[in-house]
N, C-alpha and C positions, 0 to 999 in steps of 0.2 A: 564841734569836732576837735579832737586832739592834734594839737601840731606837730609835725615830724620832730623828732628829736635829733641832734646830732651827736648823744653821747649813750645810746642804746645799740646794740652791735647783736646780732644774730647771723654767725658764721656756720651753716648746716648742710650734711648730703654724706654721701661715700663717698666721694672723691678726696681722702682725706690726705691728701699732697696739696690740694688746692685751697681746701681747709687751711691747713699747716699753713702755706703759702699768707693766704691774705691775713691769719690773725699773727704770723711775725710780723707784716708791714703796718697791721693798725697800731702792734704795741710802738716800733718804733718811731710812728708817727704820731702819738699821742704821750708815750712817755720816753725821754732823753733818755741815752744808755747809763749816764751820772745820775738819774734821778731812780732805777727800779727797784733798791735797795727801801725804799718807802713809798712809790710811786706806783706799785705794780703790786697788786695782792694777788693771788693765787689760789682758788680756791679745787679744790681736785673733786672733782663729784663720781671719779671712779671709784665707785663704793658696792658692797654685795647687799647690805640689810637694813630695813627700812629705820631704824635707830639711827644708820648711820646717813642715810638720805636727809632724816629730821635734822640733823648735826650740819648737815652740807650747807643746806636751804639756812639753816639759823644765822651760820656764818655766812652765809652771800648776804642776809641781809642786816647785818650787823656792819658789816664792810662798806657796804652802799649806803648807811645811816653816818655814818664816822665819818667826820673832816679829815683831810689827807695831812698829814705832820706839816709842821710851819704852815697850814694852810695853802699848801699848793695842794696840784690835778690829783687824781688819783683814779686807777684803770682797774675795776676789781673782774677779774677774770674765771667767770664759772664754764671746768672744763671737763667734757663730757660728761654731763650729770647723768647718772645711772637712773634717775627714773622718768627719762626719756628715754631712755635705751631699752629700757626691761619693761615689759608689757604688764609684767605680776606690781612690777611697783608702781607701773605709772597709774594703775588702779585700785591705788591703796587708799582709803578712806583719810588714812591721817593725814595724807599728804595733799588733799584738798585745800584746806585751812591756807599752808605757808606758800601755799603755788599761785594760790588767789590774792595773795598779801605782793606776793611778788610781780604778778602779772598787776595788779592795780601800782605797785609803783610806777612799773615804765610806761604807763599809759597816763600819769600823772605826770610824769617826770621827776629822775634824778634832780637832787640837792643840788647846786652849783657848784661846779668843779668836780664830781663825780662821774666816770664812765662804767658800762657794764657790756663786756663780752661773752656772751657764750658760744660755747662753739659744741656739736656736738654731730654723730653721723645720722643721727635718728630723730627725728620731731615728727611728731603727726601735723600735718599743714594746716587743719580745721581745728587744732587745741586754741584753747584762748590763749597760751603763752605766746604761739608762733603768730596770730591775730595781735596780738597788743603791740610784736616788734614791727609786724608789717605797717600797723597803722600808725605807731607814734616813732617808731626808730629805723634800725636800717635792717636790712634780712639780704646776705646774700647765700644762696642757693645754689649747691653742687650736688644734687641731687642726681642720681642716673637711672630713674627711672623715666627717660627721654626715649624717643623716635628718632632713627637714625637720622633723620636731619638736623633735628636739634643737637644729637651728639655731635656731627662732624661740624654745626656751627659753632659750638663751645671750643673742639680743638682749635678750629683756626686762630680762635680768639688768644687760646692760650697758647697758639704757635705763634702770633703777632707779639706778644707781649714777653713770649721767651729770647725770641729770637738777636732780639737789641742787648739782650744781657750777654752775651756770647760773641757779640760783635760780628753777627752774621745776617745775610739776606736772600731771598729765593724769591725769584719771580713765579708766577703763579702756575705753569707746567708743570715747577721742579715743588710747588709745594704740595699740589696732587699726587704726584709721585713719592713726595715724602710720607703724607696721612697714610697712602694708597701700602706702604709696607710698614709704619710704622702704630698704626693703627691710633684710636681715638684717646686712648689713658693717657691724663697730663704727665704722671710719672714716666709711662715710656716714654710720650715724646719728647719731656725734660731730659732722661737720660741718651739716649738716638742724638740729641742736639749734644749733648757734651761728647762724645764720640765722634761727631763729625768734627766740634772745632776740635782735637786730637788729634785726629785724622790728616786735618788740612794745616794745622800749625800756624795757621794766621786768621787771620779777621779777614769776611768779605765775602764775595756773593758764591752760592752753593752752587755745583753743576750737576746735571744731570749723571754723571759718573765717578762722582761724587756720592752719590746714594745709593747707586748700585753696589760699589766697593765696600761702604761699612754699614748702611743703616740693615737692620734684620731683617730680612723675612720674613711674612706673616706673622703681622702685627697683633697685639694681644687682641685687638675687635675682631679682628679676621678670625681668630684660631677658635672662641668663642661663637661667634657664627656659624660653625661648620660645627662647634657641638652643638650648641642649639639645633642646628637643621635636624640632627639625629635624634634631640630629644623629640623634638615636633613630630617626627616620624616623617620628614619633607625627603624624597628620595633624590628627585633634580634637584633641590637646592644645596643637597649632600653632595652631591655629584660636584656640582658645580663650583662649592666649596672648595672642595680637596686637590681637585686640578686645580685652581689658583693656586692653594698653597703650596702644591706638591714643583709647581711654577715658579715659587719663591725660595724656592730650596728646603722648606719645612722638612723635617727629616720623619719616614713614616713611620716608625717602633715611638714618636711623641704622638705621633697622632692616635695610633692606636691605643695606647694607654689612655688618654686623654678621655676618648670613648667608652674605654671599660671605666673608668673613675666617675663620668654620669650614669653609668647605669649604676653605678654603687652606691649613688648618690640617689637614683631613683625610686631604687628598689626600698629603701625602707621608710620610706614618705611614704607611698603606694601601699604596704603592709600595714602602717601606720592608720589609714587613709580607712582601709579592709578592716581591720578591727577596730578600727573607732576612737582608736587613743587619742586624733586632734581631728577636725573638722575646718575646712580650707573658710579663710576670714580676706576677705577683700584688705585688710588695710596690714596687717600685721603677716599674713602667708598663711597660718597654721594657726587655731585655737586648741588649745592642748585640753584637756578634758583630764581629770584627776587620775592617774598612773598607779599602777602596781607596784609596787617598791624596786622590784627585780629589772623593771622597764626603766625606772628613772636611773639606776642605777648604769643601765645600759647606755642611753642614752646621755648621761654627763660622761662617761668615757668612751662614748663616741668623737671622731675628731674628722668633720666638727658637727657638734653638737647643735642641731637646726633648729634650739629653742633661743641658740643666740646669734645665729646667722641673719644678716644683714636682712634687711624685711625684701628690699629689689630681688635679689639672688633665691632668697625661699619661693616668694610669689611665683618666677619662674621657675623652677623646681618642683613647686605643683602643680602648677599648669600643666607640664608634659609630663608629669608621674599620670595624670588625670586620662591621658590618653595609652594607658598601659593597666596589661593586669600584671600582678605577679611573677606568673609561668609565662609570657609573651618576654618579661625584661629578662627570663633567666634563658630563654632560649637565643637571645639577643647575646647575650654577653657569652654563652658557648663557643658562639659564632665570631666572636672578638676574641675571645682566650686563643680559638684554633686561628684566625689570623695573624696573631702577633708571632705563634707559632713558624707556621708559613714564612713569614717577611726573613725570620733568622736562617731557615732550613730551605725554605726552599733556593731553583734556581732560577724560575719565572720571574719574569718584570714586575716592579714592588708597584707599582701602578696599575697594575692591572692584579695584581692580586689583591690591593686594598680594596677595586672596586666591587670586584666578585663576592669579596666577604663581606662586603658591608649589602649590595644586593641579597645578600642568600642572610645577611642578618636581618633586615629587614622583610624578606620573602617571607624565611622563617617564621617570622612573628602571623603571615598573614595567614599562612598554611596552617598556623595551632588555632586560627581564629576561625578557617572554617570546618576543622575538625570539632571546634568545640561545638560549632552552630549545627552542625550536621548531628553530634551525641545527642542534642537540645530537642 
């Protein structure tokens, strides 16, 4: 069996703050800021075509063959290679040959003195690439297609490890209170932490009134959640959502928006779905099936464009388009148009007008489901 390596680095997932995060600390810790100048190669794999993928791969592994100048370390760095990101390249025939050249190096092991990072938001976890770094190098994983327990584990993890940078401390009431409004994304709660030491003007333990005063309201996980419930079509979970947040001070003309932008989002995956242009794929979200001209055209000036949407984000996406037809999401977002309406003109309480609409949006939807079943 292959020995772990210590100079094989696999930094991957969406969370790409954390990403960013750990490969400035590996460069710094493996190459001197005096040495990057030869010490540190760079190879950029943000590329559109497969010529230029071939070119990518050629140079990562011409870099990883090469002694570093005077014989010192050298950290050659492959950074978002596009044909792990793009499903049409990562299935390109040519690209077999240099991917298996590469994956059999790091399972051999780098040269002496040689390191190899990649970093990227996308790997398949069953590729032999992402196999060769688990079994002979290092793979750390930000990946967010997690169960909320695993996600609020990761936050604490990365609120332990923030929190000493800032010269700050929270016992463990005030850090449930902090997750609890700042929600799970290591960017917010990287940003929320630099706001509070602002806030407080010095180093040292955080108070309870303290996080009332500046950290935000309804935290990016929370705001999330309460659209999810709605794509799910969850009525009490919607409910229950929105009074938290409406709790938190959440203002309702965001929330409302917020809801109309996933059905905008739903509706043409759903259409998509109807006429057959992709077909839902467990590992990828959507298999696209070969397009009309007029369609692709559409859809690359779509923003965004859900052939390049994050695989997490799409999977959910079709998940709840899957539970909608068509005319259900457009009778849906009627019913969201005329609430946001409402929230400006009317003079009713915005809580109880958020609720009625989002009931009578979701009512709606059941009332066309048993008018269709009854024409049936």
């Amino acid at each position: 069996m292959t020995a772990k390596s210590a100079n094989c680095h696999l930094i991957c997932g969406e969370d790409d703050f954390q990403v960013a995060l750990e490969a400035r600390e590996l460069i710094e810790r493996l190459v001197p800021a005096e040495n990057r100048m030869f010490g540190l190669e760079i190879v950029d794999g943000r590329v559109n075509s497969l010529d230029e993928c071939l070119a990518c791969l050629d140079k990562c592994m011409e870099a990883l063959l090469m002694d570093g100048l005077f014989g010192s370390e050298k950290l050659v760095w492959l950074r978002e290679p596009a044909f792990l990101a793009n499903d049409r390249l990562a299935r390109s025939e040519a690209l077999k040959a240099p991917l298996h050249a590469l994956t059999t190096l790091i399972k051999a092991g780098l040269p002496e003195g040689q390191h190899l990072m990649v970093t990227t938001a996308r790997i398949h976890r069953a590729s032999a690439l992402f196999k060769a770094f688990s079994a002979a190098g290092e793979v750390r994983d930000f990946g967010s297609n997690l169960k909320s327990r695993e996600c609020e584990r990761r936050a604490r993890q990365f609120l332990d490890r923030w929190l000493p940078t800032l010269e700050l401390t929270m016992d463990e009431p005030v850090r449930q209170q902090f997750l609890a409004r700042a929600g799970y994304d290591s960017r917010q709660i990287a940003s929320e932490l630099e706001k509070l030491r602002c806030y407080r003007g010095a180093a040292g333990k955080v108070a309870p009134e303290d996080i009332e005063a500046i950290v935000s309201g309804g935290g990016v996980n929370e705001i999330w959640n309460f659209i999810d419930a709605f794509g799910r079509r969850n009525l009490a979970e919607l409910i229950r959502q929105l009074r938290q947040l409406l709790a938190q001070s959440e203002h309702p003309i965001r929330l409302a928006n917020s809801l109309e932008s996933r059905v905008n989002d739903l509706l043409p995956i759903r259409e998509a779905l109807d006429r057959q242009w992709a077909i839902p794929d467990s590992y990828a979200g959507l298999r696209w099936n070969p397009l009309p001209t007029e369609i692709d055209a559409w859809l690359t000036a779509r923003d965004p464009d859900f052939r390049k949407m994050h695989t997490f984000r799409l999977k959910n996406l079709v998940a709840q388009a899957a539970g909608w037809t068509v005319r259900e999401l457009r009778v849906a977002r009627h019913h969201l148009v005329q609430m946001r309406e409402k929230l400006v003109s009317s003079s009713l309480p915005q809580e109880w007008l958020l609720e009625v609409c989002l009931i009578e949006a979701l009512g709606g939807v059941r009332k066309a489901r048993r008018s269709r079943a009854a024409a049936g």
